[in-house]
KOLKEMAR-8722 format. One record per residue (C-alpha): chain; z, y, x. Coordinates in Angstrom, 3 decimals, decimal comma. Layout:
<dodos>
<dodo><chain>A</chain><z>Z</z><y>Y</y><x>X</x></dodo>
...
</dodos>
This chain:
<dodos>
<dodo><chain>A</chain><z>0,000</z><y>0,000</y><x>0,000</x></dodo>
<dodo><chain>A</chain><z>-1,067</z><y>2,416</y><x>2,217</x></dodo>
<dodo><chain>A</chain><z>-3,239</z><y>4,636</y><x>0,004</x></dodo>
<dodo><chain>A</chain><z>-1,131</z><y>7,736</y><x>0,075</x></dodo>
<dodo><chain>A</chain><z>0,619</z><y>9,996</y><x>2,382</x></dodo>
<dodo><chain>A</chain><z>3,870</z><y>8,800</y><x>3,748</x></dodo>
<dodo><chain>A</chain><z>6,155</z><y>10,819</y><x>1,257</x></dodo>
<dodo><chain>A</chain><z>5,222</z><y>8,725</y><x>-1,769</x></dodo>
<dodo><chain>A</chain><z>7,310</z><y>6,029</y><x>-0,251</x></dodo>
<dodo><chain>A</chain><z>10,912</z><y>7,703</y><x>-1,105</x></dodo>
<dodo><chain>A</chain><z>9,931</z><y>8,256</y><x>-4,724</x></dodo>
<dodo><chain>A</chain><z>8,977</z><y>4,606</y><x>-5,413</x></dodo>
<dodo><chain>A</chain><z>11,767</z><y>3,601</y><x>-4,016</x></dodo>
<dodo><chain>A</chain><z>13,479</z><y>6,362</y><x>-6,273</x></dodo>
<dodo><chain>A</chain><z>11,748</z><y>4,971</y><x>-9,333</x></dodo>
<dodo><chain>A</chain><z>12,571</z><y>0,968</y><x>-8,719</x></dodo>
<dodo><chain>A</chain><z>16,416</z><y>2,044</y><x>-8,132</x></dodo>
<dodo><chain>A</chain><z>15,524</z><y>3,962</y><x>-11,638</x></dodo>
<dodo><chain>A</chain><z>14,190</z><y>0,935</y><x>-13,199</x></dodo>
<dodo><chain>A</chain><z>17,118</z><y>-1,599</y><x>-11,937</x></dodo>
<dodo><chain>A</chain><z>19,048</z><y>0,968</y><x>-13,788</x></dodo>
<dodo><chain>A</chain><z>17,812</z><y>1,253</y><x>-16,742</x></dodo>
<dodo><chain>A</chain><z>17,719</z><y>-2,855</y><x>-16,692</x></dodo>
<dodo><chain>A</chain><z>21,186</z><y>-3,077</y><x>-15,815</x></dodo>
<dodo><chain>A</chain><z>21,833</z><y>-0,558</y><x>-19,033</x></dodo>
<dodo><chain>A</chain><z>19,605</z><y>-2,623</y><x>-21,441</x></dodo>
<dodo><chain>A</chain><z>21,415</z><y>-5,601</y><x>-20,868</x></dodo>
<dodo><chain>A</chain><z>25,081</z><y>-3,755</y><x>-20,751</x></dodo>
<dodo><chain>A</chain><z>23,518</z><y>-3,242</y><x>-24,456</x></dodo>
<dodo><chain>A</chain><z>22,628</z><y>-6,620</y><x>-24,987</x></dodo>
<dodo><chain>A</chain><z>19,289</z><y>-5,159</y><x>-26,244</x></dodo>
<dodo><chain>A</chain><z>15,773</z><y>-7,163</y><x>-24,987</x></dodo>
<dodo><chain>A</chain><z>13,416</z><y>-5,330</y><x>-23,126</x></dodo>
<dodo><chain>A</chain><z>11,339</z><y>-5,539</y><x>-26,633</x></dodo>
<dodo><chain>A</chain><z>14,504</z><y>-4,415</y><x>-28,609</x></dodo>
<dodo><chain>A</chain><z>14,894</z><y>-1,195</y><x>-26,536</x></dodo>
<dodo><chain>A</chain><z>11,101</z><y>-0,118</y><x>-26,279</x></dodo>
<dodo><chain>A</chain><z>11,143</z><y>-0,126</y><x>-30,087</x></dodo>
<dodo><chain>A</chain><z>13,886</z><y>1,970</y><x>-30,161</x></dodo>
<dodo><chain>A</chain><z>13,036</z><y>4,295</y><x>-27,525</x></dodo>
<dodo><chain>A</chain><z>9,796</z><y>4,334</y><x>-28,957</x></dodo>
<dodo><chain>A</chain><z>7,669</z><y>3,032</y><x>-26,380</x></dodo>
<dodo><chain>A</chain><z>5,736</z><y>-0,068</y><x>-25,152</x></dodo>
<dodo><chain>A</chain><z>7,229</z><y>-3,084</y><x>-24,260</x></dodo>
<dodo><chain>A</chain><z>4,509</z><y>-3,180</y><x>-21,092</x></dodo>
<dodo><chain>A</chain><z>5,437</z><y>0,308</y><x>-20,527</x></dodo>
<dodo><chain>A</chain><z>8,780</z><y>-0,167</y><x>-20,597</x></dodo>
<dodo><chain>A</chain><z>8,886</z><y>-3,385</y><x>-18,388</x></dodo>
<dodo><chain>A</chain><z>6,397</z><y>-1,669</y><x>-15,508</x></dodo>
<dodo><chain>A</chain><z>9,390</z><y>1,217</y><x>-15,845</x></dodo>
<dodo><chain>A</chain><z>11,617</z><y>-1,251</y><x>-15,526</x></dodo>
<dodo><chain>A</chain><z>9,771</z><y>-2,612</y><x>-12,548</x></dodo>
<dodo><chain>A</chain><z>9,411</z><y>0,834</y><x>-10,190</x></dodo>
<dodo><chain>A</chain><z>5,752</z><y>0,316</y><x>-10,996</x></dodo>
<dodo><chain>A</chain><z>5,368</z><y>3,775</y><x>-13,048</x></dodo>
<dodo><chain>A</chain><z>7,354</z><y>7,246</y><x>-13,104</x></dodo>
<dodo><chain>A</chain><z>8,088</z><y>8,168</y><x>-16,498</x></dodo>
<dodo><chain>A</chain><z>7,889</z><y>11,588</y><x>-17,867</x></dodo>
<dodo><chain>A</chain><z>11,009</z><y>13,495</y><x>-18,524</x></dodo>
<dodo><chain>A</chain><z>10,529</z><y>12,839</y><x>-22,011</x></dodo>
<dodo><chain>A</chain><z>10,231</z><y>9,290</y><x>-21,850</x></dodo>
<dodo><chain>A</chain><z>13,542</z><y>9,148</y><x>-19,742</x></dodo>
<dodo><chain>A</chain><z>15,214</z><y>11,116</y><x>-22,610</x></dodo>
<dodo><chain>A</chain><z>14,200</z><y>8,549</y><x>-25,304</x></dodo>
<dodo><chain>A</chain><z>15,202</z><y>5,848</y><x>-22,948</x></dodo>
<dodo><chain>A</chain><z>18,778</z><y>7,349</y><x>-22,347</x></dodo>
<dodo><chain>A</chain><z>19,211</z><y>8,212</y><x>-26,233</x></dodo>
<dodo><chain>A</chain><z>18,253</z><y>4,494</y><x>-26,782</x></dodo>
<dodo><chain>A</chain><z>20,905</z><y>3,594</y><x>-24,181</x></dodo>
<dodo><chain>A</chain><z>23,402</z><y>5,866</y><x>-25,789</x></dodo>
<dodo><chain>A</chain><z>23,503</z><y>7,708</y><x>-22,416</x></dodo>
<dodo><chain>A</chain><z>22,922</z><y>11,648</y><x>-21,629</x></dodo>
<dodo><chain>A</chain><z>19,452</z><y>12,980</y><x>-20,580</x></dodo>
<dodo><chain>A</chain><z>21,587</z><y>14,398</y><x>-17,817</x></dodo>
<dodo><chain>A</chain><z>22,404</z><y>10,777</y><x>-16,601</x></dodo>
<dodo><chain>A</chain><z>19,278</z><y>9,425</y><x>-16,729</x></dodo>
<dodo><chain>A</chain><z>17,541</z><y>12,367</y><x>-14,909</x></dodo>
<dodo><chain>A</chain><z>20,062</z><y>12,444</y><x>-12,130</x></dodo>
<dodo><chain>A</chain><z>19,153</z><y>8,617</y><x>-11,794</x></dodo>
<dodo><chain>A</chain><z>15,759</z><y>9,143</y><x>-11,311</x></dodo>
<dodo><chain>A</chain><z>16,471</z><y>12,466</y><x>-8,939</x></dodo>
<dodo><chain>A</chain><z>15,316</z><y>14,860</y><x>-10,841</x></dodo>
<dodo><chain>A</chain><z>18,871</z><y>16,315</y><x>-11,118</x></dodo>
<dodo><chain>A</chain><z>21,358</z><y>16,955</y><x>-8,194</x></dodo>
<dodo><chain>A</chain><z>24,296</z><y>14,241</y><x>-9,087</x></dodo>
<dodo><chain>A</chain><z>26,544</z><y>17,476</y><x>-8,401</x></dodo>
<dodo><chain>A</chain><z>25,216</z><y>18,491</y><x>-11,983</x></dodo>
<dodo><chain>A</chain><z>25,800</z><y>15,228</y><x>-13,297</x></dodo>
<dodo><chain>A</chain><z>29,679</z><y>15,233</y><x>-12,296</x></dodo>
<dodo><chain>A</chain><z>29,951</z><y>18,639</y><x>-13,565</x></dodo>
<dodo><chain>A</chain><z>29,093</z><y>17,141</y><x>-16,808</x></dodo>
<dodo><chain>A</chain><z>32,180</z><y>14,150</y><x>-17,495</x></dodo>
<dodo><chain>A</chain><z>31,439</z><y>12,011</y><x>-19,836</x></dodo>
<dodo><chain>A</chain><z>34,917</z><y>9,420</y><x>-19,085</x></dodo>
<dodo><chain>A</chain><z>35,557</z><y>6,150</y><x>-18,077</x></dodo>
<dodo><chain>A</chain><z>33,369</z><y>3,979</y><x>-19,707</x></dodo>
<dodo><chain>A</chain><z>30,624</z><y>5,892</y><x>-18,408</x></dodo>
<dodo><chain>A</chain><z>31,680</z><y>5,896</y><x>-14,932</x></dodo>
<dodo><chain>A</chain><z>31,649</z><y>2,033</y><x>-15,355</x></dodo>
<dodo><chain>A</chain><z>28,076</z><y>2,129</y><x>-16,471</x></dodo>
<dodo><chain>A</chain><z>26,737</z><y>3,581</y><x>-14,105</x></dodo>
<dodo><chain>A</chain><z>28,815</z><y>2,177</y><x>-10,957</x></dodo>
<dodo><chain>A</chain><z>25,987</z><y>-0,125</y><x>-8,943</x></dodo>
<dodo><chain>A</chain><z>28,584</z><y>-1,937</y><x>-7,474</x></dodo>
<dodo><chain>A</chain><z>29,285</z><y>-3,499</y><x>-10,638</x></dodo>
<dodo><chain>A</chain><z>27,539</z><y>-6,693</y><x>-12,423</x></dodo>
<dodo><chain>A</chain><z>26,845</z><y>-6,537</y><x>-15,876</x></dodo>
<dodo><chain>A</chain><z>29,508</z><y>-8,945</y><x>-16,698</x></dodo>
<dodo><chain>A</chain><z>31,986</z><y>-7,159</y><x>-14,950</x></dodo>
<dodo><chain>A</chain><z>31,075</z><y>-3,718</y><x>-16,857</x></dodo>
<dodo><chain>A</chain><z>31,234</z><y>-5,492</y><x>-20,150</x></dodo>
<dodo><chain>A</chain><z>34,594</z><y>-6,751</y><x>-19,125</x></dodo>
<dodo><chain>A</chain><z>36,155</z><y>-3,562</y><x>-17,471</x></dodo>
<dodo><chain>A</chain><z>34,999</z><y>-1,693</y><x>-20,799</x></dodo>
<dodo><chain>A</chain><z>36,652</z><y>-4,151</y><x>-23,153</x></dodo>
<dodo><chain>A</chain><z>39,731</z><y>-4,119</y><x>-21,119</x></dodo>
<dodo><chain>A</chain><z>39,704</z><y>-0,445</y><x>-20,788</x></dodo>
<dodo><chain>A</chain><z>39,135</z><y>0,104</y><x>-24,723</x></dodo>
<dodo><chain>A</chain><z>41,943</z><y>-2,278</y><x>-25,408</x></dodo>
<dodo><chain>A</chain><z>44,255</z><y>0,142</y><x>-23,519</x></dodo>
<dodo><chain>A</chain><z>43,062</z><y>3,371</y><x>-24,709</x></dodo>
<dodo><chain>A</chain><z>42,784</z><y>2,233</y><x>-28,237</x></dodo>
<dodo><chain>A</chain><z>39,080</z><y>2,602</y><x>-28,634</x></dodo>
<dodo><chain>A</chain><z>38,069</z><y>-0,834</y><x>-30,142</x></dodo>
<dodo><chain>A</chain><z>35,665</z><y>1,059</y><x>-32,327</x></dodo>
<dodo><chain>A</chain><z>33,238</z><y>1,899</y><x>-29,970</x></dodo>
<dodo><chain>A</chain><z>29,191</z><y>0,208</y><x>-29,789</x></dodo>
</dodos>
């Protein structure tokens, strides 16, 4: 893949870290790939070559995608760089989003932490 210059390396790296995390959201939802493009309102192929690094989506398909995810625009923009992550800390959102978005974390083990969590704080409401 050595079509163009050197600097379009960084962004698909950029979008595939993008796309692992908007995979690792989906299934935090329990939500198929085909589940979430219909509610996003987008293609399953789209969605899945998103999901792959293999295309950068427009702001306003990374809004729908968040909204789908119940997440902020803010998040998902400052996931695929197109906001400093200084803005996104400005902007709290709690504990069970920190454990969303933590990389560190399997999907199991988010699942688990947010149960847990809920059970202390007394949100057993939540979706």
């Amino acid at each position: 893949m050595t079509d163009g210059p050197e600097e379009d390396r960084e962004p698909r790296t950029a979008w595939s870290s993008l796309g692992d995390f908007i995979r690792s959201q989906r299934e935090l939802a329990n939500l198929s790939m085909r589940q979430l493009a219909e509610i996003a309102k987008i293609s399953n192929p789209y969605l899945s070559q998103v999901e792959r690094g293999l295309y950068k989506p427009s702001a306003d398909v990374l809004k729908q995608i968040a909204n789908a995810l119940h997440l902020s625009a803010e998040t998902m923009y400052t996931q695929a760089g197109l906001l400093d992550s200084n803005a996104e800390q400005d902007n709290h959102h709690g504990v069970e989003h920190a454990i969303k978005l933590d990389p560190r974390l399997t999907v199991d083990q988010k699942e688990a932490l947010i149960r847990i969590y809920r059970s202390f704080a007394g949100g057993g409401s939540g979706g």
